[in-house]
C-alpha atoms as an extended CHARMM CRD file, in Angstrom:
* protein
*
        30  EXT
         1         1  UNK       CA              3.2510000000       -8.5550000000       26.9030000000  PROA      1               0.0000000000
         2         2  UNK       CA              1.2950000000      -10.6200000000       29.4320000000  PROA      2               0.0000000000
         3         3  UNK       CA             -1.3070000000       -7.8560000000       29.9940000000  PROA      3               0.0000000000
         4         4  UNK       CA             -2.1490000000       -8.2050000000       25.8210000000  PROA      4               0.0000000000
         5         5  UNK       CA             -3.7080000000      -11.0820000000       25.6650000000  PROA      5               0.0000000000
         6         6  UNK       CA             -5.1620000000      -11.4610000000       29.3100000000  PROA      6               0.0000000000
         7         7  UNK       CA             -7.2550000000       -8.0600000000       27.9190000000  PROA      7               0.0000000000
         8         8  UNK       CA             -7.9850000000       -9.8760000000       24.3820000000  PROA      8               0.0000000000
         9         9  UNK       CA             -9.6240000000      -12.9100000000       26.5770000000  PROA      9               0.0000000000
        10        10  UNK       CA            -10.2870000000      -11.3640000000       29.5900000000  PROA      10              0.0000000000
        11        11  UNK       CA            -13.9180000000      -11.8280000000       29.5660000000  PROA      11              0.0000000000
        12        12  UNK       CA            -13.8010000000      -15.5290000000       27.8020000000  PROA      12              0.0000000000
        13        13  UNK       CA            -10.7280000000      -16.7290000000       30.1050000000  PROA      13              0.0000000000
        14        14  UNK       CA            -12.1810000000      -14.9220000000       33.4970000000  PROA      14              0.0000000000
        15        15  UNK       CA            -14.2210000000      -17.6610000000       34.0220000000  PROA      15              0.0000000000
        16        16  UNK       CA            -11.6650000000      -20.3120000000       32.8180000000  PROA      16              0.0000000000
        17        17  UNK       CA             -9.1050000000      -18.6570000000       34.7540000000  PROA      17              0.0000000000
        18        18  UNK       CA            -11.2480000000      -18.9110000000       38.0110000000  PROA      18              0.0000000000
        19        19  UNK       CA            -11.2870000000      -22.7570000000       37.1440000000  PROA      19              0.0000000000
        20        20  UNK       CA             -8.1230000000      -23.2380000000       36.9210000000  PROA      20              0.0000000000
        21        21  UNK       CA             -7.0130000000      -21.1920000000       40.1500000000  PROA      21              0.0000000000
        22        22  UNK       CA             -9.0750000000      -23.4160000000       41.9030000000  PROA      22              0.0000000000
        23        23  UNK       CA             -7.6860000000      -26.5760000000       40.2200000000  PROA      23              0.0000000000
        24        24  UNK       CA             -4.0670000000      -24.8310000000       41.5300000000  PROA      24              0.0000000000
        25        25  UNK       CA             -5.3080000000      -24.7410000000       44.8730000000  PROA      25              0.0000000000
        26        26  UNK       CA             -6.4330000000      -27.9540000000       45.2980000000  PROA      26              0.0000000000
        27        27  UNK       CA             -3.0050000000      -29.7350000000       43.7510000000  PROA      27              0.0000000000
        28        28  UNK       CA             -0.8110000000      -26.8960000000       46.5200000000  PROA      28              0.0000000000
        29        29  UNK       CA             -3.0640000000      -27.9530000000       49.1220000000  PROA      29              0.0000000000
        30        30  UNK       CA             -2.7320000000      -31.5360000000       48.3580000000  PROA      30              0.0000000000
């Protein structure tokens, strides 16, 4: 179910998703 859409936007949200990962990061580290 999860795999679906992550394929549809893979290419448009792999850059997004990097962006947000990092975003993640900083508030755990924090």
């Amino acid at each position: 179910m999860f795999q679906d859409p992550l394929l549809r936007l893979g290419s448009y949200n792999k850059n997004h998703f990097i962006g947000y990962i990092k975003i993640l990061f900083v508030i755990v580290h924090v």
